[in-house]
N, C-alpha and C positions, 0 to 999 in steps of 0.2 A: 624549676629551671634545669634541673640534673637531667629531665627525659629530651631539652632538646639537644639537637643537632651544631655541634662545634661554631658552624657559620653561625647560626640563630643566635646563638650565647653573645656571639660578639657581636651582633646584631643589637639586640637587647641591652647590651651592656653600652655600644653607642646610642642607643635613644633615653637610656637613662642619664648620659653625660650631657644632653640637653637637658639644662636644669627646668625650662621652661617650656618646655614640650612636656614634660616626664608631670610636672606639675598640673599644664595644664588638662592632663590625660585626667589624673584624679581630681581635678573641681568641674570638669566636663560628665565624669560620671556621677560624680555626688550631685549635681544637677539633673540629671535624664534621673536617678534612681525619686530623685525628690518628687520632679513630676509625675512620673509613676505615680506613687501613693498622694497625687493633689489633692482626693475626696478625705482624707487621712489630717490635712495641713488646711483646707480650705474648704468648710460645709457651714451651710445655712441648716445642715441635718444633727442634730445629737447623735455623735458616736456610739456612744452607749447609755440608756435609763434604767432607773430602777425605781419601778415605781410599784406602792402597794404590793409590796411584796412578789414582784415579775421584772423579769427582766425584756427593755426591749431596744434592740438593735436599728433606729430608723436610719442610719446610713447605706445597709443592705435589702431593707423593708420596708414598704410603707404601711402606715396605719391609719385609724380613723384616729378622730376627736373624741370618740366613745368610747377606745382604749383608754384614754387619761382623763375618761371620770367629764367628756362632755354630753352635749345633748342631741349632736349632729353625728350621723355615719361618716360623713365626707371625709376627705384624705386631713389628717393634722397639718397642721399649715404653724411650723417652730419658729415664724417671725413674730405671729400674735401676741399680742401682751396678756392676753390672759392664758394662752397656753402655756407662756414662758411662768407665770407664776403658781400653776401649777405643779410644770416638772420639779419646782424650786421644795416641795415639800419631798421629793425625793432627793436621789442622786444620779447626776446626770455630768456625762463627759462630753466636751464640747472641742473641735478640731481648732487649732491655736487663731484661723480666720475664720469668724463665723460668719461667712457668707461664700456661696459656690459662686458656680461662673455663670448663672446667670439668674442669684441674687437681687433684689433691687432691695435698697437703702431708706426705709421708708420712714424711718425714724428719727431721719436730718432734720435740719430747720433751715439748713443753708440750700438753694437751688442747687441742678446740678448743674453742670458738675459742680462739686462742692471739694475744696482743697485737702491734703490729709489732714486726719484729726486722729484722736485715741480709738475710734470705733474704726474708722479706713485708716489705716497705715500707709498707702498711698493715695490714699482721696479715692473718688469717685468721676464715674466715664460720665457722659453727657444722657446714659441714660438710667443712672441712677446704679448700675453695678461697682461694684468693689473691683480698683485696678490690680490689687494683689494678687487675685484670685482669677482673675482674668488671664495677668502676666502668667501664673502657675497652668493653670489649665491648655492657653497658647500656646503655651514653651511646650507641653507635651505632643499636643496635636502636630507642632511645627518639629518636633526632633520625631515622631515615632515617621509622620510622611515623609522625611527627608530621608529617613533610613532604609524605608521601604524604597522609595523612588532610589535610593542609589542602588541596592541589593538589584533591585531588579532588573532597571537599565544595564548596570553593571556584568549582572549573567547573561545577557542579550548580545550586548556588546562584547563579551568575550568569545562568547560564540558565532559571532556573524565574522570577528577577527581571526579566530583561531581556524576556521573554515577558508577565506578567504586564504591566509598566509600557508595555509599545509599544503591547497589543490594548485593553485595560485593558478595562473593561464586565463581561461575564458571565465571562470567563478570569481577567481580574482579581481578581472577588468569590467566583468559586470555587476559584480556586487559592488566597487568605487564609483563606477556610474550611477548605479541607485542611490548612494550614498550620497554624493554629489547633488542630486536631484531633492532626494531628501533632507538633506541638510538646510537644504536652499528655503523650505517653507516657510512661510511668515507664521511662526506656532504660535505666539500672541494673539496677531491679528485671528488665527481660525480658532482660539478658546474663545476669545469674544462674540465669534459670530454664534460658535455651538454653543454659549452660552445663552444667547439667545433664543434658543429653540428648546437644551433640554435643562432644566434646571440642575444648574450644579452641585456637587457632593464631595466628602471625602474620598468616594472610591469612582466616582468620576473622573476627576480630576487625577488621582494619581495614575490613571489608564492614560487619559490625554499626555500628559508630560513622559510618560515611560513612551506611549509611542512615537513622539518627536524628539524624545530625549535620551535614547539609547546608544548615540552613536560617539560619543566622548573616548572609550576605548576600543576604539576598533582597529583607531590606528596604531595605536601603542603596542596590540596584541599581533596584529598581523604583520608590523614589523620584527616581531620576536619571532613566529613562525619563519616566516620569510628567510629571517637568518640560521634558524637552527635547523632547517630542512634538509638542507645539505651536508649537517653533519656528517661525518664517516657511522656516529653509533646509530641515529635515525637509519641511514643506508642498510645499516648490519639489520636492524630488526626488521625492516621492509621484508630483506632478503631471509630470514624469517620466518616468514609469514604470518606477523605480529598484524594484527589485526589497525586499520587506521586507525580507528577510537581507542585503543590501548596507547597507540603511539603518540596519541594527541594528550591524552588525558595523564600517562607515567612520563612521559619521557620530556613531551614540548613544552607542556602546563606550567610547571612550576618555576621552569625561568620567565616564562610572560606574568604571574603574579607579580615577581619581586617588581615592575612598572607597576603592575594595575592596584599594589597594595598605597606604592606611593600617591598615586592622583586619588585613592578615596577618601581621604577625609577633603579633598577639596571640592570634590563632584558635592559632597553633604553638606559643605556649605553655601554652593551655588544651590543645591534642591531647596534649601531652606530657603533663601534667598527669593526662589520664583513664587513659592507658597506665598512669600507675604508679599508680592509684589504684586499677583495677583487679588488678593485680599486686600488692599490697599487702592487697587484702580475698582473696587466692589466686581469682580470677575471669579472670587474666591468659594470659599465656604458659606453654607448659608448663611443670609442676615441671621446675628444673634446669637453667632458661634462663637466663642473666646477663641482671637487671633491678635500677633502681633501685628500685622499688617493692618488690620481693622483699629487698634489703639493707635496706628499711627496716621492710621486717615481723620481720627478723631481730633489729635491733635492740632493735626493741620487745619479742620474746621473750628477749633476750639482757640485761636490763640490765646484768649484772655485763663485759658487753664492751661499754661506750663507743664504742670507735673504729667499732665498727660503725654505729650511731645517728648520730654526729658527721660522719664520712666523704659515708654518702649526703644529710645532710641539707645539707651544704655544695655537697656537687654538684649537687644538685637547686636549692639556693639561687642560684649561680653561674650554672648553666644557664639560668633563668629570668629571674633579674634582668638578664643579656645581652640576651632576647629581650624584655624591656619598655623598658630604655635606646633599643635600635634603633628599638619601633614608637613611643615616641614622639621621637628623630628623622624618623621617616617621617611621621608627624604635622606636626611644626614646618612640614617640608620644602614637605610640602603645603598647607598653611594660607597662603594669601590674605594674610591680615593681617602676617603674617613678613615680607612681600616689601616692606612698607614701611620 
C-alpha cells in the first residue's frame, strides 16, 4: 500500500470502509479462484493413483483399462464398479465431488432428476448430472466470459470514447450517429437468427456480444475528454508538440478511468447476466455445457424438482449481488464527496 499514490491510499482506505463491498470483494474471489481449480473439487476422474507400484495421474491423463490390470485397451471409464474395486487394492485420491460436469449418475435407483442425497449433495439435473459440479463448472465458464466480455468491450469502448472526445467536430458527431444507429439493433433478436445458421460457441458468442456490446463507455469516456481538452496543461503540451497519443494516453486517460473503473464491476454483472439469459432461451452454449442459465431452464421444466430452480437461482442471486456490493464500493471510493 506504501507504493501507492496519496489519492489511491485514500481511495483504498474509503473502499475498505465499506464493510460490505470490502467483504464482498474477498468471497467474490474465493469464488472465481474456486472455480478455477473445479476439476481439483469436482471429478468423476481419481486425482491421483497408486497402483502396483506406479503412479497415475487420470485427471491430467488418460488411460486404458489395461493399465489397472484389465483385459480391454479402451479408455478407463472410474464410474465402473469393477474398476472402482480395483483401484480400491491401491491408493487412490478422489476430488471432494466425484463427479464432473458432465458426469451421469448411474448408480441412483431414484429417476432423474433425483433430489440430493449423500452421493449428489445437491441432487441431480433431469439428465442424470451432479448439480454441484455443474453449478462449479457454470460459475467458471459464466465469470471467466463475463470478464473477457467486459475487458474487451471495455478497451473498445474507451477507445472509440477517448477518440471521439479528444478530435470532437466531424469524428465526434459521426461517431454519436453510428453509435446511435448501433445501439438501436435488436442484438437478441440477430443472435437468434445467427444462431440459426452457425452453431454456437464460447468464442462465438463472446465476438457476438463484444460487437453489440462495446458501447456502455463511450459516453462516460468521451465526456471526460470533452472536458479535459481544453485544459490550459493539454493546450501547453499540444504547443509542445507532444504527440496526440501521448496526450491521450499520460495526460487525459487517467481521469477518464476513475468513471470507467466505477461502471466495471457492473458491465460484469450485466455480461454475466446475458451469458445465462441466453443459455436459458437454448441460444447459449452448446447443449451439454455446464451453465447456470441451462439449470435454470431445467428448473423451469422441472417443477416437480425444486432443488433444481432454488440452487441456480441462489447462485445466480449470490454471484450477482457480490458484483453490485463491490461496484458500489468502487463508486463510494471514487466519489469526491466521500473524501470529506
Amino acid at each position: 500500500m506504501s507504493r501507492l499514490s496519496p489519492v489511491n491510499q485514500a481511495r483504498w482506505a474509503r473502499f475498505r470502509r465499506n464493510r460490505r463491498g470490502y467483504w464482498s470483494l474477498w468471497i467474490f474471489a474465493v469464488i472465481f479462484i474456486l472455480s478455477l481449480f473445479s476439476e481439483l473439487l469436482a471429478n468423476d476422474r481419481p486425482l491421483a493413483v497408486h497402483f502396483q507400484d506406479r503412479w497415475y495421474f487420470p485427471v491430467v491423463k488418460d488411460y486404458s483399462e489395461s493399465d489397472f490390470g484389465g483385459p480391454l485397451a479402451t479408455r478407463a471409464d472410474y464410474q465402473d464398479p469393477w474398476l472402482r474395486q480395483q483401484l480400491e487394492s491401491g491408493w487412490t485420491l478422489w476430488a471432494p465431488v466425484r463427479f464432473g460436469a458432465n458426469a451421469i449418475n448411474y448408480a441412483t435407483d431414484v429417476p432423474f432428476p433425483s433430489p440430493p442425497s449423500g452421493q449428489n449433495w445437491l441432487g441431480t439435473d433431469a439428465n442424470g448430472g451432479d448439480v454441484l459440479a455443474r453449478i462449479l463448472y457454470g460459475t467458471r465458464i459464466s465469470l471467466l466470459f463475463g470478464l473477457m466480455l467486459t475487458l474487451t468491450s471495455s478497451v473498445i469502448g474507451v477507445l472509440a470514447g477517448a477518440i471521439q472526445g479528444y478530435y470532437g467536430g466531424k469524428v465526434d458527431l459521426w461517431g454519436q450517429r453510428f453509435i446511435e444507429v448501433w445501439s438501436g439493433m435488436p442484438t437478441l433478436f440477430l443472435i437468434i437468427l445467427l444462431s440459426s445458421v452457425v452453431q454456437p460457441g464460447f468464442w462465438w458468442l463472446l465476438a457476438i456480444t463484444v460487437i453489440f456490446g462495446w458501447m456502455s463507455l463511450v459516453g462516460v469516456v468521451r465526456a471526460e475528454f470533452l472536458r479535459t481538452r481544453n485544459f490550459d496543461y493539454i493546450r501547453a503540451a499540444q504547443a509542445l508538440g507532444v504527440s496526440d497519443r501521448a496526450i491521450m494516453w499520460r495526460h487525459m486517460l487517467p481521469n477518464a478511468m476513475v468513471a470507467t473503473l466505477t461502471f466495471l464491476p457492473f458491465i460484469l454483472c450485466g455480461s454475466i447476466t446475458t451469458l445465462t439469459s441466453l443459455d436459458f432461451l437454448g441460444f447459449g452454449l452448446p447443449l451439454g455445457s455446464p451453465s447456470l442459465g441451462e439449470l435454470l431452464l431445467q428448473g423451469k421444466n422441472n417443477l416437480q424438482a425444486p432443488w433444481l430452480g432454488i440452487t441456480a437461482f441462489f447462485s445466480l442471486a449470490i454471484l450477482l449481488s457480490l458484483l453490485i456490493f463491490i461496484g458500489e464500493a468502487v463508486r463510494d471510493a471514487f466519489d469526491p464527496g466521500k473524501a470529506v
